[in-house]
KEKOL-504577 format. One record per atom (N, C-alpha, C): residue number from 1; residue in three letters; x, y, z. Coordinates in steps of 0.02 Angstrom, whole numbers. Example, Ala and Ser with C-alpha at 12.3 -4.5 7.8 and 13.67 -1.06 7.14 Angstrom:
<sites>
     k     r       c1       c2       c3
     1   ALA      660     -284      390
     1   ALA      615     -225      390
     1   ALA      660     -165      390
     2   SER      642     -112      354
     2   SER      684      -53      357
     2   SER      645        2      394
</sites>
This chain:
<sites>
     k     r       c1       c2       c3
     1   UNK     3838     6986     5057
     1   UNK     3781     6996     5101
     1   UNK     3716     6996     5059
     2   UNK     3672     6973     5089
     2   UNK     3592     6953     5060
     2   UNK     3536     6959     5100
     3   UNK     3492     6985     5077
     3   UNK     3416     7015     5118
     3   UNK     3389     6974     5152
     4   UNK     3396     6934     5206
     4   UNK     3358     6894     5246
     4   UNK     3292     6877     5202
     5   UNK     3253     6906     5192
     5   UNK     3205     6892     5147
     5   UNK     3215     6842     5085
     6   UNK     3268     6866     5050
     6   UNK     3284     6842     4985
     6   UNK     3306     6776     5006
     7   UNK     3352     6776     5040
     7   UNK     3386     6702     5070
     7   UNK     3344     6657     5074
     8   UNK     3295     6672     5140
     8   UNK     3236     6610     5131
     8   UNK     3229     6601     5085
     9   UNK     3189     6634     5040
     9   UNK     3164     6610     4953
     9   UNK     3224     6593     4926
    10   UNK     3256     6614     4939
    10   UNK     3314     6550     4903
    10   UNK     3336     6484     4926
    11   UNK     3328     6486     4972
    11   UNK     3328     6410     5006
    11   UNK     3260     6368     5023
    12   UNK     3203     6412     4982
    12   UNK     3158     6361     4958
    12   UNK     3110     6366     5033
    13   UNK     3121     6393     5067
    13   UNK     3087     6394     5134
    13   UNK     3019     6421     5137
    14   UNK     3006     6470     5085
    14   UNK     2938     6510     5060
    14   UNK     2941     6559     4998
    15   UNK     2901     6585     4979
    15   UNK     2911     6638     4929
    15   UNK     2932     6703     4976
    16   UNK     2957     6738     4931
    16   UNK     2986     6813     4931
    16   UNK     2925     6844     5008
    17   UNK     2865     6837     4989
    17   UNK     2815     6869     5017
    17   UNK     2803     6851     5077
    18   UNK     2786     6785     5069
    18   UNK     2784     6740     5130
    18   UNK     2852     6729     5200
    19   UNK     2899     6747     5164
    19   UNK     2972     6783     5210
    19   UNK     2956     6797     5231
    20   UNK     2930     6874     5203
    20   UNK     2917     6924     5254
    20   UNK     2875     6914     5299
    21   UNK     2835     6892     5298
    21   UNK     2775     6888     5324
    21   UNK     2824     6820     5397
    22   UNK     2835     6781     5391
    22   UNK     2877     6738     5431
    22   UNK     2928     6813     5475
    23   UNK     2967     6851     5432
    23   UNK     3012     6894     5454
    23   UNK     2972     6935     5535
    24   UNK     2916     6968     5479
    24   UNK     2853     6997     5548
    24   UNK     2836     6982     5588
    25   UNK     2811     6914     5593
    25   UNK     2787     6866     5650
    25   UNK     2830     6860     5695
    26   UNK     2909     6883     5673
    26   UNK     2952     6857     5752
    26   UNK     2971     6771     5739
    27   UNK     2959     6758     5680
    27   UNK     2982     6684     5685
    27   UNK     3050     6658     5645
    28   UNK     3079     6705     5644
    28   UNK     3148     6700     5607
    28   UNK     3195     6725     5664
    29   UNK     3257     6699     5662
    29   UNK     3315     6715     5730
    29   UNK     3379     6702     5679
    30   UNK     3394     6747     5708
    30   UNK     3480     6772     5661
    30   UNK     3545     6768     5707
    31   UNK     3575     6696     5720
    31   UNK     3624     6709     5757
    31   UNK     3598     6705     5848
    32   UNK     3535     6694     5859
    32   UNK     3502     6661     5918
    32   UNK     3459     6730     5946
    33   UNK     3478     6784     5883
    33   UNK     3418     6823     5912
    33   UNK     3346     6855     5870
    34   UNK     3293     6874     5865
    34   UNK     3266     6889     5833
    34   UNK     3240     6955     5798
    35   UNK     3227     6922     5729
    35   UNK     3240     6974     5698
    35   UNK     3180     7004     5653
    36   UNK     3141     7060     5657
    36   UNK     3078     7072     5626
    36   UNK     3104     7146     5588
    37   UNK     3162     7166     5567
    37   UNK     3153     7207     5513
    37   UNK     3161     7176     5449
    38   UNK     3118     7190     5402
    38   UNK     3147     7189     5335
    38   UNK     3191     7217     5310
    39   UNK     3231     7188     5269
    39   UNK     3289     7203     5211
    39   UNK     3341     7190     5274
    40   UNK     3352     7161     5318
    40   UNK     3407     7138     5351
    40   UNK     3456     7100     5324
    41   UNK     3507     7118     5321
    41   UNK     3573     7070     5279
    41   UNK     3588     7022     5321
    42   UNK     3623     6983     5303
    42   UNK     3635     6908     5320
    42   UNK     3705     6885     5280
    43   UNK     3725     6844     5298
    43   UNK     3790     6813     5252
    43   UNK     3809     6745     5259
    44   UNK     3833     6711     5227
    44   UNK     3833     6643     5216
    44   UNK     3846     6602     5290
    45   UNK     3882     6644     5336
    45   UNK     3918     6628     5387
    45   UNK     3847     6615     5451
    46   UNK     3771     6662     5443
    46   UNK     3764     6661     5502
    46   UNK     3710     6614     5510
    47   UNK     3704     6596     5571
    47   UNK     3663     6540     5570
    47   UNK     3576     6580     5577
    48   UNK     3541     6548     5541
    48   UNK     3470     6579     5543
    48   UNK     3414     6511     5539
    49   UNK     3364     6525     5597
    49   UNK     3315     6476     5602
    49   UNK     3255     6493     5600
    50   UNK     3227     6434     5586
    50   UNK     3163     6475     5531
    50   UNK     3101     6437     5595
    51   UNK     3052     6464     5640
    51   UNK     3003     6436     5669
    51   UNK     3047     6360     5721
    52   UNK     3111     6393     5738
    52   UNK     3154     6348     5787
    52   UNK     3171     6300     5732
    53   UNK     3183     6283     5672
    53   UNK     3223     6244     5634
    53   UNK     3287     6290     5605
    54   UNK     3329     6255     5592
    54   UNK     3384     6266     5586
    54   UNK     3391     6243     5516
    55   UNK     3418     6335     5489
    55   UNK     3412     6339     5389
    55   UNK     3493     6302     5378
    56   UNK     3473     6244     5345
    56   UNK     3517     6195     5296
    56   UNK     3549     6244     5244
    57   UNK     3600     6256     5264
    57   UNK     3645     6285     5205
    57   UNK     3656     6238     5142
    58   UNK     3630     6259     5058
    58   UNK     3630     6205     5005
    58   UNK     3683     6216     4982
    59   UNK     3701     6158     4965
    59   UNK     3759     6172     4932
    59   UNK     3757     6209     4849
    60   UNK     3822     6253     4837
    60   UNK     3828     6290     4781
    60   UNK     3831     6257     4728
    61   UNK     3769     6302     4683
    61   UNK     3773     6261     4617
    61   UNK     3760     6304     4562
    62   UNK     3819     6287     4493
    62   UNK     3804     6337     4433
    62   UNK     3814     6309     4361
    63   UNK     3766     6337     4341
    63   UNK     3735     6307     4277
    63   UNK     3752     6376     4221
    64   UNK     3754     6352     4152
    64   UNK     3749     6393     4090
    64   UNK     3700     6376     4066
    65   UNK     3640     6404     4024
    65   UNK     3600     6391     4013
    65   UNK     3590     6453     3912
    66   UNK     3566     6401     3899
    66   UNK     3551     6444     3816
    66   UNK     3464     6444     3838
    67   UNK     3450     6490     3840
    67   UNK     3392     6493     3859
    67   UNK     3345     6516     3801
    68   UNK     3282     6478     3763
    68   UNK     3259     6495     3727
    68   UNK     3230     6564     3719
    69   UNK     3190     6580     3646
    69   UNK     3119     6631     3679
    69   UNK     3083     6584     3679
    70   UNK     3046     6655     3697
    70   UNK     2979     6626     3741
    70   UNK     2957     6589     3806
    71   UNK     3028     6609     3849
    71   UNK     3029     6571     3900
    71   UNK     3062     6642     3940
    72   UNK     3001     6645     4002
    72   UNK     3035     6690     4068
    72   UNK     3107     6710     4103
    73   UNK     3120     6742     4105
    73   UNK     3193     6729     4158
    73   UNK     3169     6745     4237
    74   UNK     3132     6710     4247
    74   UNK     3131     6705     4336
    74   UNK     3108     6631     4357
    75   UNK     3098     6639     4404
    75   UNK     3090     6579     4458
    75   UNK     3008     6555     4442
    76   UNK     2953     6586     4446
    76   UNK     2895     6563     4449
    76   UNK     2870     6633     4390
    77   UNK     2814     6617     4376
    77   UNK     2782     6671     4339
    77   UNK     2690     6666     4358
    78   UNK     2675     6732     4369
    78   UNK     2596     6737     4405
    78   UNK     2540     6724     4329
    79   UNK     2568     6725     4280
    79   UNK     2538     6698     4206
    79   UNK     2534     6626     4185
    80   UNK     2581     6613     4234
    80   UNK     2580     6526     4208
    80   UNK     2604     6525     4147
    81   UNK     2654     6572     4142
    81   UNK     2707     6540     4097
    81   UNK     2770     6527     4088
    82   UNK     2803     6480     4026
    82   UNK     2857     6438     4063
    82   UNK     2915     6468     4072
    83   UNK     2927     6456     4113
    83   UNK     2997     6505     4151
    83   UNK     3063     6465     4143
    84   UNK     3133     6483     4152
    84   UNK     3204     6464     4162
    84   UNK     3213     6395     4204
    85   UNK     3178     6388     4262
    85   UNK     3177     6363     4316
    85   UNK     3144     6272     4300
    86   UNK     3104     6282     4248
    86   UNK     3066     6217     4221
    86   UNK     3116     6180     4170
    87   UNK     3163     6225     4180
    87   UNK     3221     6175     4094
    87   UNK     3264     6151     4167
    88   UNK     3254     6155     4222
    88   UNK     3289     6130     4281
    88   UNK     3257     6046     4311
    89   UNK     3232     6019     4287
    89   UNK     3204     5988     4324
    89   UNK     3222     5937     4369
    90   UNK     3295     5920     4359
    90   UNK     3346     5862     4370
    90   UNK     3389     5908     4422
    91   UNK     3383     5965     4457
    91   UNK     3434     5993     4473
    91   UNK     3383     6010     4552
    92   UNK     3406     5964     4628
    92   UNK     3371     6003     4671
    92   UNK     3382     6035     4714
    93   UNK     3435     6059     4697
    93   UNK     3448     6139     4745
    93   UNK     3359     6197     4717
    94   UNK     3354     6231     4740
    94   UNK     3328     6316     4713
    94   UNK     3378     6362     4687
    95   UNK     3359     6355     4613
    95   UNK     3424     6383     4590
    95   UNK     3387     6450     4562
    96   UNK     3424     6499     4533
    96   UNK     3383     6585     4530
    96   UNK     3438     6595     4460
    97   UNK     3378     6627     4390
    97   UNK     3447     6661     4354
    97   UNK     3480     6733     4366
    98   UNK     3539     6710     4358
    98   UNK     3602     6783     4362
    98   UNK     3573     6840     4307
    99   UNK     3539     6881     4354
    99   UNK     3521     6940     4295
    99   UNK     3450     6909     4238
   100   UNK     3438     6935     4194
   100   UNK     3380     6917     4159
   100   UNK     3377     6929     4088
   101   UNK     3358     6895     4041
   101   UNK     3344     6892     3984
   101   UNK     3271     6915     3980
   102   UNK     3253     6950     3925
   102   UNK     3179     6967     3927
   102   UNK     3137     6908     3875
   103   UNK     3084     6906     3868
   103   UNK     3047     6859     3844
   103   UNK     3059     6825     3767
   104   UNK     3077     6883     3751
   104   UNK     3106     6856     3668
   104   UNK     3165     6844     3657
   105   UNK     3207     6867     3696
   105   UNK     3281     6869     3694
   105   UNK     3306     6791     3714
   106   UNK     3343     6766     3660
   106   UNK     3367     6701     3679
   106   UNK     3448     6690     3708
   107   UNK     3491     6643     3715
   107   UNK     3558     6669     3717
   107   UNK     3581     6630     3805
   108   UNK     3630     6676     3804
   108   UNK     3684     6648     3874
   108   UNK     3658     6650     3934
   109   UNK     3627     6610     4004
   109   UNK     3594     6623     4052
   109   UNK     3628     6606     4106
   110   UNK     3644     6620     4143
   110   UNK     3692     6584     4199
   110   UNK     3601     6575     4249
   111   UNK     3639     6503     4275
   111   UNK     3590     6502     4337
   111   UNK     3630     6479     4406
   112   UNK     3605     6484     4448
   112   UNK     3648     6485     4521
   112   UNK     3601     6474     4578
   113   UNK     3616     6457     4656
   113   UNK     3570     6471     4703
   113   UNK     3632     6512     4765
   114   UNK     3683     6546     4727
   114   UNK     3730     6578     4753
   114   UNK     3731     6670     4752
   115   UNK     3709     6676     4807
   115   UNK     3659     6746     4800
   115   UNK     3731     6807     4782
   116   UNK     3791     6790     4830
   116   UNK     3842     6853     4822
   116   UNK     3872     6828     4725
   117   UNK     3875     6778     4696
   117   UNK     3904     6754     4659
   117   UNK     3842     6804     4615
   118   UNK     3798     6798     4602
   118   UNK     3752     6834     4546
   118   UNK     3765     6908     4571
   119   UNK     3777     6931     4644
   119   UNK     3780     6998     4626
   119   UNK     3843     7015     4594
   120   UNK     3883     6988     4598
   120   UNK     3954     7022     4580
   120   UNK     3942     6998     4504
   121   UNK     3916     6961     4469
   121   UNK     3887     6974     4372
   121   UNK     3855     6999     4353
   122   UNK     3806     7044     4410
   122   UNK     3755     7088     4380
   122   UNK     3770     7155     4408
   123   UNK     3790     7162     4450
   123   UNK     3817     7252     4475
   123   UNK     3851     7265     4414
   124   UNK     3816     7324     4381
   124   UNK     3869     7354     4356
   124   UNK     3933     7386     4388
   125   UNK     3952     7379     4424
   125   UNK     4023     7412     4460
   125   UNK     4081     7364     4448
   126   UNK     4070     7312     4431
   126   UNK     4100     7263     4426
   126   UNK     4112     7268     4350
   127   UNK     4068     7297     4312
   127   UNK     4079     7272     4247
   127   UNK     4113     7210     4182
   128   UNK     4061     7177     4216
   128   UNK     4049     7101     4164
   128   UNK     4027     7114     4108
   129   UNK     4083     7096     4059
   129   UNK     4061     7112     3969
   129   UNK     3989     7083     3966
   130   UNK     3913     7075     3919
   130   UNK     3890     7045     3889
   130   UNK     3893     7051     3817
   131   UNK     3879     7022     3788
   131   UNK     3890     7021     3704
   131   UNK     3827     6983     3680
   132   UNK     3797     7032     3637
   132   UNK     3736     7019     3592
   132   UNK     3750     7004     3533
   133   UNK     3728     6984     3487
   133   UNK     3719     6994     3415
   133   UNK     3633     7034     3415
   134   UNK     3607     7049     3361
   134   UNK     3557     7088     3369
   134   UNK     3545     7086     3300
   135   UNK     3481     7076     3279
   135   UNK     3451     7102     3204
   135   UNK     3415     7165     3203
   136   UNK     3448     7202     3151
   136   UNK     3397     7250     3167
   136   UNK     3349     7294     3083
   137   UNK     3311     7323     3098
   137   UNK     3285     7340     3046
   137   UNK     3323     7405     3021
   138   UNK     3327     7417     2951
   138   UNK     3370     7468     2931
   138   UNK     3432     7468     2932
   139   UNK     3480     7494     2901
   139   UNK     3544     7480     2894
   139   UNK     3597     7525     2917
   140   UNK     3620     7519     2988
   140   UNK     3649     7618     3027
   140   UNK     3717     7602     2983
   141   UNK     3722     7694     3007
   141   UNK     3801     7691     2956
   141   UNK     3855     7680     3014
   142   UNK     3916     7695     3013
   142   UNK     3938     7689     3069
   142   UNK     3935     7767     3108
   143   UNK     3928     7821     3091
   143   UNK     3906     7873     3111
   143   UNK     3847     7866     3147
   144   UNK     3790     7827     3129
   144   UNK     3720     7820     3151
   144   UNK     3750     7776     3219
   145   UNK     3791     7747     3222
   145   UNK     3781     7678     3291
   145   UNK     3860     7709     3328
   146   UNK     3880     7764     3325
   146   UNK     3919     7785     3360
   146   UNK     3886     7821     3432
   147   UNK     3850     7830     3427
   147   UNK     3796     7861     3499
   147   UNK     3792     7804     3562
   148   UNK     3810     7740     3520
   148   UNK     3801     7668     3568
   148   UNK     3862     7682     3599
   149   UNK     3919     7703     3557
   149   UNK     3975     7683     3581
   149   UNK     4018     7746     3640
   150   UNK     3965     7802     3641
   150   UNK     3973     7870     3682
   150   UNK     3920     7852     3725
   151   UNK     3865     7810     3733
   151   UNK     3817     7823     3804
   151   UNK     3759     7835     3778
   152   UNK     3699     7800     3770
   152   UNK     3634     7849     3752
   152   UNK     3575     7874     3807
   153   UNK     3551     7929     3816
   153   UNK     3511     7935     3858
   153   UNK     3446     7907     3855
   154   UNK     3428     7842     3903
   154   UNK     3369     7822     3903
   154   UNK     3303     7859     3970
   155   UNK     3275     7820     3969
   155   UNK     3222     7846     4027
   155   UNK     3257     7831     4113
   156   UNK     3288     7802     4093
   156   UNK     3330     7800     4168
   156   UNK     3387     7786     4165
   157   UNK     3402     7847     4123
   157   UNK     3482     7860     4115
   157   UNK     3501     7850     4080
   158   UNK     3584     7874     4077
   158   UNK     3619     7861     4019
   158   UNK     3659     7816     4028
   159   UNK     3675     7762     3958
   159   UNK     3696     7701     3961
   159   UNK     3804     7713     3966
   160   UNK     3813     7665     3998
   160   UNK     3872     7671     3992
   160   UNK     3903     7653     3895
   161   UNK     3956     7658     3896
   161   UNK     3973     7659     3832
   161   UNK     4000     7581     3816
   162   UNK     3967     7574     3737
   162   UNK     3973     7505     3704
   162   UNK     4021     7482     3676
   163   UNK     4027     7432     3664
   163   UNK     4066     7422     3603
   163   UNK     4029     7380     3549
   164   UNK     4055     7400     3493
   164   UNK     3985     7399     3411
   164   UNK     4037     7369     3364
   165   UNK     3977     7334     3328
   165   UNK     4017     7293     3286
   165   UNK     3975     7268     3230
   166   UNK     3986     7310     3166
   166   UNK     3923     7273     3126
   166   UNK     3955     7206     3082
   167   UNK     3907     7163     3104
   167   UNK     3940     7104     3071
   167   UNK     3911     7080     2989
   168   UNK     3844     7108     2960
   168   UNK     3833     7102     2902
   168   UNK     3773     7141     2896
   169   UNK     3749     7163     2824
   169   UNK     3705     7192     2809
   169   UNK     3654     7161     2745
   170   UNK     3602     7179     2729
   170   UNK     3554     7151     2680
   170   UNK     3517     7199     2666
   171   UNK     3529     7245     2585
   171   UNK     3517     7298     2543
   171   UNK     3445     7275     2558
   172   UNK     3426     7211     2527
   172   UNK     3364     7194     2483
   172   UNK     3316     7200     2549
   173   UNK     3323     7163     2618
   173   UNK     3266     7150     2680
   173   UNK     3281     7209     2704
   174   UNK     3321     7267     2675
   174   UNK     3351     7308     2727
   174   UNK     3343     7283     2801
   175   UNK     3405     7241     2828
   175   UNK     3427     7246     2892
   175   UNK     3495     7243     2921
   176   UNK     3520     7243     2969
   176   UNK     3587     7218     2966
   176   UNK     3578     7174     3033
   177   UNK     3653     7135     3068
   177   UNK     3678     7117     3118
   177   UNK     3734     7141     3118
   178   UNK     3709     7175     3200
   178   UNK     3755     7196     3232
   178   UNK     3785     7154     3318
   179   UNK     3833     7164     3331
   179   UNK     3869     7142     3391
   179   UNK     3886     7203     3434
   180   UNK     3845     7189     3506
   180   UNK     3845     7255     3525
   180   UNK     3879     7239     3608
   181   UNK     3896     7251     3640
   181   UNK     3955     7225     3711
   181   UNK     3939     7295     3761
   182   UNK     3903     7254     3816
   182   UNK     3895     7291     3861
   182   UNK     3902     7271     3946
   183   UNK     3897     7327     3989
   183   UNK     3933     7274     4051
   183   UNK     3895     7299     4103
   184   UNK     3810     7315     4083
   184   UNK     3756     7351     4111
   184   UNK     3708     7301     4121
   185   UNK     3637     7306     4152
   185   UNK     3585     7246     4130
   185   UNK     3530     7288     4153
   186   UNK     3513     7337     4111
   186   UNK     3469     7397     4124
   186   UNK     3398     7351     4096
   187   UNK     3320     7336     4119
   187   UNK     3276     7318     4085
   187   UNK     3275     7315     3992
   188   UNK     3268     7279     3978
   188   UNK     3256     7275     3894
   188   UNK     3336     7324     3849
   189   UNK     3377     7346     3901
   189   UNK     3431     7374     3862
   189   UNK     3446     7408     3811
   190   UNK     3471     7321     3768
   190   UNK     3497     7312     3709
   190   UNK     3447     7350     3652
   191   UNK     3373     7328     3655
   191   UNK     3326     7365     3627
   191   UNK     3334     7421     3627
   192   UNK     3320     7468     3700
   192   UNK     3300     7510     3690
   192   UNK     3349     7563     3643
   193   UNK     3418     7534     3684
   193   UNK     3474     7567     3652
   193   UNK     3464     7570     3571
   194   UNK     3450     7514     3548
   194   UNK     3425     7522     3461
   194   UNK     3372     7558     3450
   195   UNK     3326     7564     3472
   195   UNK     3254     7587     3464
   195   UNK     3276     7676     3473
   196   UNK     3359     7693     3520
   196   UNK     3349     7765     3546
   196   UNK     3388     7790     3470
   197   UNK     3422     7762     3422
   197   UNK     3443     7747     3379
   197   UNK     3422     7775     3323
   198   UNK     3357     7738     3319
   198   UNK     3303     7738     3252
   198   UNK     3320     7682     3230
   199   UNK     3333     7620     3245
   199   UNK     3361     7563     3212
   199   UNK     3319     7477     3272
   200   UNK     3258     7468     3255
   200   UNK     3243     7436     3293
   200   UNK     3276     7367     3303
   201   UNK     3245     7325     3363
   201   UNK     3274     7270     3367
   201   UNK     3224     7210     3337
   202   UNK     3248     7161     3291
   202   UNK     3211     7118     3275
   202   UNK     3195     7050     3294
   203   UNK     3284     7046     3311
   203   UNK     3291     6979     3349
   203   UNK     3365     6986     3381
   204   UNK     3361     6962     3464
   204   UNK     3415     6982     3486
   204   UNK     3450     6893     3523
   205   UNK     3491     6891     3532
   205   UNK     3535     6834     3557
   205   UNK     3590     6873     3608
   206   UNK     3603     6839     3665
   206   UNK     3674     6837     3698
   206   UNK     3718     6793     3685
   207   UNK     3746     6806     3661
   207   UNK     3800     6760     3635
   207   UNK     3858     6760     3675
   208   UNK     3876     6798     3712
   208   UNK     3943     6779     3775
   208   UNK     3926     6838     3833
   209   UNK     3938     6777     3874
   209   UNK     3949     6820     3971
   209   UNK     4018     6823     3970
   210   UNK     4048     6868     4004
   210   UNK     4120     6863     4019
   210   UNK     4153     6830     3961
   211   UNK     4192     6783     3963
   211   UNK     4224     6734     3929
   211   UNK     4179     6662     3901
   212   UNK     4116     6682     3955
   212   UNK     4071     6607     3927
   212   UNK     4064     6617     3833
   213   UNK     4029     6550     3838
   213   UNK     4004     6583     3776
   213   UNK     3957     6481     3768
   214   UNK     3925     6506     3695
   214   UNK     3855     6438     3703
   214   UNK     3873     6382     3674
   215   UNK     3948     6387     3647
   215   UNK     3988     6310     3589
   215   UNK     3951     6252     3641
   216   UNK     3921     6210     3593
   216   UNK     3901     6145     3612
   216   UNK     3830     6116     3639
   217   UNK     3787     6197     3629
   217   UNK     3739     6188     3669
   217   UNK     3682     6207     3623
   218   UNK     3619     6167     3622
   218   UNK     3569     6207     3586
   218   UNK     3505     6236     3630
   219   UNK     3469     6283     3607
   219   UNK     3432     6299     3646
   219   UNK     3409     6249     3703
   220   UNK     3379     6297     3749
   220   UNK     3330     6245     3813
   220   UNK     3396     6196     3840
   221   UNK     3452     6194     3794
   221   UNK     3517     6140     3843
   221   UNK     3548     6184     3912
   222   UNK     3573     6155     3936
   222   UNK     3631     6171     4002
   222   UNK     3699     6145     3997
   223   UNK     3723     6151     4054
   223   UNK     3773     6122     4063
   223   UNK     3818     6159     4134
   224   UNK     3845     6116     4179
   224   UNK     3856     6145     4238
   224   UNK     3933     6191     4229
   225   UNK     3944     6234     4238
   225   UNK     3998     6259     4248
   225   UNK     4057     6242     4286
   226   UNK     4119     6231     4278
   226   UNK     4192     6188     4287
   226   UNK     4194     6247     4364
   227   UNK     4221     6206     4421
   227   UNK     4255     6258     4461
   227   UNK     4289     6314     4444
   228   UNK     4341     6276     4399
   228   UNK     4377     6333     4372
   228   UNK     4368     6411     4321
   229   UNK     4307     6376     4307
   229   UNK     4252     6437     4279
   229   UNK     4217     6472     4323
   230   UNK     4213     6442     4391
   230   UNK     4167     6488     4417
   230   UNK     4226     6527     4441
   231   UNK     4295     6509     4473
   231   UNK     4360     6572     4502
   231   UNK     4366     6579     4466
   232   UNK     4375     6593     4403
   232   UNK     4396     6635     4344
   232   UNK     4311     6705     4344
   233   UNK     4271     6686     4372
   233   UNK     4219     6745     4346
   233   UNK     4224     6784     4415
   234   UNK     4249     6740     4468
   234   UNK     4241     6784     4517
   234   UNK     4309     6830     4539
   235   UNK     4372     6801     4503
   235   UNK     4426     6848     4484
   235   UNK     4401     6904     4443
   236   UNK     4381     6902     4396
   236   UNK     4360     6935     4330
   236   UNK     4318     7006     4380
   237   UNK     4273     7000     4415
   237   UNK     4224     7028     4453
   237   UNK     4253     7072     4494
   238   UNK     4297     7028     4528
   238   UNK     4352     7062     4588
   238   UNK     4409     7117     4564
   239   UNK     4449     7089     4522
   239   UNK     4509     7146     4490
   239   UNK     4485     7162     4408
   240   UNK     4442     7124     4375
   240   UNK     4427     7159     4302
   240   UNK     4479     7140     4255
   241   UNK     4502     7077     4284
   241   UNK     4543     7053     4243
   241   UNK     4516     6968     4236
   242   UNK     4550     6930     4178
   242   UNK     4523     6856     4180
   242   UNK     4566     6813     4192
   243   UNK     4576     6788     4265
   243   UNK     4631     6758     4294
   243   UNK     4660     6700     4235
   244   UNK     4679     6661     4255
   244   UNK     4714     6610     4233
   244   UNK     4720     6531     4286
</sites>
């Protein structure tokens, strides 16, 4: 199920805002009747018409994406700057990324225009591994980065528990890399979780969703995801196991 609102903007019909604003007017009908609350759910099944046209269900589409920095993880940006959605240009569904990378953060991106398919990779209830590598300044002991692996309390809450992995260290730049696995997608995270630490972040990467992972791809590349990859994530989602 999906917010009437959101749906339009996902099917390219208007922005987020402009929904609503369509939603208010009385010019949206859900199933042949009309409908002016916001946040009304909807589901793939029902028929909804937009000003007496009748919304074209698009067909499903999913992409992996290594998404550089310096590039947005949303759909449009009010800065005019370049976003996820512009390394799309060959692709014309309205496609939205699964969850978000923050501006510097480069790494694994799923993209989709499959609204229940992104919630079930980003609810944490579901718990979908992610896996970082991470540079960080200073060198924790494993005593120091055991707090990741018990929960740390941030400003909105405490994190579920990690799994840590230091993969090398450097006396001389004092820094290390670490591999850190989490199945949360709390704003800026991975950071803050280092930063609650004393061990900042210098440079961070996703390096695997679930079972994905980026073999073959260099930044700003794609590549569409196999059917069989997409029932394997939505098994994975469903029982927490990775089908076969």
């Amino acid at each position: 199920m999906e917010r009437l609102q959101k749906m339009l903007a996902h099917a390219g019909v208007a922005s987020r805002r402009k929904a609503e604003q369509l939603i208010l007017e009385g010019k949206v009908q859900v199933n042949g009747k009309v409908v002016r609350e916001l946040g009304t759910k909807v589901s793939e099944s029902d028929t909804i018409e937009v000003a007496g046209v009748k919304l074209e269900k698009e067909q499903k589409v999913y992409y992996l994406l290594y998404k550089p920095r310096g590039i947005i993880s949303a759909v449009t940006d009010d800065k005019g700057r370049k976003t996820v959605s512009d390394l799309f240009p060959f692709v014309p569904e309205r496609i939205f990324p699964v969850g978000r990378l923050d501006y510097e953060t480069s790494g694994l991106l799923l993209m989709t225009n499959d609204g229940d398919f992104s919630y079930m990779l980003t609810h944490p209830k579901f718990k979908i591994d992610k896996t970082y590598v991470a540079r960080v300044k200073g060198i924790p002991t494993r005593e120091q980065l055991r707090p990741l692996e018990r929960g740390v309390v941030l400003e909105d809450g405490k994190t579920a528990p990690a799994r840590v992995k230091m993969l090398s260290s450097d006396k001389k730049a004092d820094k290390a890399i670490i591999e850190i696995t989490i199945h949360e997608g709390k704003n800026r995270q991975v950071r803050r979780m280092f930063d609650a630490i004393g061990f900042p972040v210098q440079k961070l990467k996703r390096e695997r969703f679930a079972f994905l992972n980026l073999h073959g791809l260099n930044a700003g590349e794609s590549r569409e995801l196999t059917s069989h990859e997409v029932k394997l994530l939505r098994v994975q989602a469903e029982t927490g196991k990775i089908g076969s």
